[in-house]
C-alpha positions in Angstrom: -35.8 -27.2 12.7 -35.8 -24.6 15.3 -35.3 -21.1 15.0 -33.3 -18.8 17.0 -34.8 -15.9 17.5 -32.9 -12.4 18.6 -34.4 -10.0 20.8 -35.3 -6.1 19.2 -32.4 -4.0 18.3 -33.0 -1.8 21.1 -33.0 -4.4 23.9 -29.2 -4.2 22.8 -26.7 -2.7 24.4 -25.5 0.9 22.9 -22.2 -0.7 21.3 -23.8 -3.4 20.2 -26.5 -1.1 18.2 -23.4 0.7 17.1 -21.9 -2.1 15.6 -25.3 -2.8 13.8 -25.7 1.0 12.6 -21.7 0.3 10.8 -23.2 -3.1 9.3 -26.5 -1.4 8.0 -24.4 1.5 6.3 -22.2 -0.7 4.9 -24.1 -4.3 3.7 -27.5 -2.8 3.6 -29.0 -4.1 6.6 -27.6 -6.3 9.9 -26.2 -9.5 9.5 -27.5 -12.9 10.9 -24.0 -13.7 12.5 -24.1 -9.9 14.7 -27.2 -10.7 16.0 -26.5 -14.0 17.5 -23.2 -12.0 19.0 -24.6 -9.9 20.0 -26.9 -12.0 22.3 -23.7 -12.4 24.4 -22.7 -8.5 25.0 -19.3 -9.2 26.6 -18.3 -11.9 24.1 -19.8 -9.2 21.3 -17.4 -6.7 22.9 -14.4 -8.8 23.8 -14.2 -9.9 19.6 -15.0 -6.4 18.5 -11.9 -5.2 20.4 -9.8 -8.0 19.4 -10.8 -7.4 15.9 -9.9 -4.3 16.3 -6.6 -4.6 17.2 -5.3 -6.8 15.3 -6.7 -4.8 12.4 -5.2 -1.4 13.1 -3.9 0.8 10.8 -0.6 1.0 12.3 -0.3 -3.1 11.9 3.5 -3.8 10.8 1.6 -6.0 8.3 0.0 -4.8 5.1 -4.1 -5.1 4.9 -4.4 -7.6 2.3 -2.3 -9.8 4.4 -4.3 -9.1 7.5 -6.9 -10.2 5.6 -5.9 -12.9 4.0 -5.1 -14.6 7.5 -8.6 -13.6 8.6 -9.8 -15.7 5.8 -7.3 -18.5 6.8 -8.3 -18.3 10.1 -11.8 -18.7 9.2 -11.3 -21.7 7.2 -9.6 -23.4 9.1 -12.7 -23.0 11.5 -14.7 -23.8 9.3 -17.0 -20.6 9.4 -18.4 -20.0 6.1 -20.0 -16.8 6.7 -16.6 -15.7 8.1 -14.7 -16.7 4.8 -17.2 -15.1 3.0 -17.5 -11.8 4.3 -13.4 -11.5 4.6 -12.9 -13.3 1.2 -14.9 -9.9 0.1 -12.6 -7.9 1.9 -9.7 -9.3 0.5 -11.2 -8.6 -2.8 -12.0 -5.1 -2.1 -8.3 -4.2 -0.4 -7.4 -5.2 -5.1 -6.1 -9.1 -3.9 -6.1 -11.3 -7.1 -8.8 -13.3 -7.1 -6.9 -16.2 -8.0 -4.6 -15.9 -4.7 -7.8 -15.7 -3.0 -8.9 -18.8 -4.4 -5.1 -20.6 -3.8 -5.8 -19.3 -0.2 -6.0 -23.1 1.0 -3.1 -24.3 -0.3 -0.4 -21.5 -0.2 2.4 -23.3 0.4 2.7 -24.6 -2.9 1.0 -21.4 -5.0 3.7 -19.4 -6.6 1.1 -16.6 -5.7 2.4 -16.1 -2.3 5.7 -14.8 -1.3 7.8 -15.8 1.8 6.6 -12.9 4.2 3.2 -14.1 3.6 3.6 -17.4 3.6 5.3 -17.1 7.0 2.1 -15.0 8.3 0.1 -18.0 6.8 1.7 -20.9 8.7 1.9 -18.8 11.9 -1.6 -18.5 11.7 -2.2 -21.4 11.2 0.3 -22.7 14.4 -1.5 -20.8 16.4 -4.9 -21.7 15.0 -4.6 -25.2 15.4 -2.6 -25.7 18.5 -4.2 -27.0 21.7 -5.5 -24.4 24.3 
């Protein structure tokens, strides 16, 4: 099997190296996932910002749910990296493990109220609907 090799960290753009300083303080070193993004600078920026905004602290939505549908999302895209690293999130931010793990299947956990079940299928609508 091939490897993909990355080029060295200062061949990256500035806001790239950025990103990679925030990763290194917080997980201990850069992870795999960044520096394949990172490869593509504009598509590196483009889903920092969108991350961004839709995690803002003035979101009308709480951050465990936010996070939550970031998990969602990533299942249902079947990125395993991406559930992982959320699904720690959404342990951090004090979600019950057990609605973490019921995650999949919301609609029938009593774990989930309406709001967020309603966040849930959106996300999910808009997820899995053609481009």
């Amino acid at each position: 099997m091939a490897r993909i090799t990355t080029p060295p960290e200062h061949r990256f753009p500035w806001y790239v190296r950025l990103f990679f300083w925030n990763q290194r303080r917080r997980y201990g070193a850069v992870l795999e996932p960044a520096r394949l993004w990172g490869r593509s600078p504009s598509v590196f920026a483009a889903l920092a910002l969108l991350f961004g905004a839709l995690d803002r602290r003035r979101s009308p939505l709480p951050a465990a749910l936010r996070a939550l549908l970031t998990v969602r999302v990533s299942q249902l895209n079947w990125c395993a990296f991406c559930v992982d690293i959320n699904g720690a999130r959404v342990l951090k931010l004090g979600v019950d493990e057990h609605k973490l793990a019921d995650l999949a299947a919301f609609r029938d956990s009593p774990r989930f109220d309406a709001r967020e079940k309603a966040a849930l299928e959106y996300a999910e609508a808009v997820t899995l609907s053609d481009p």
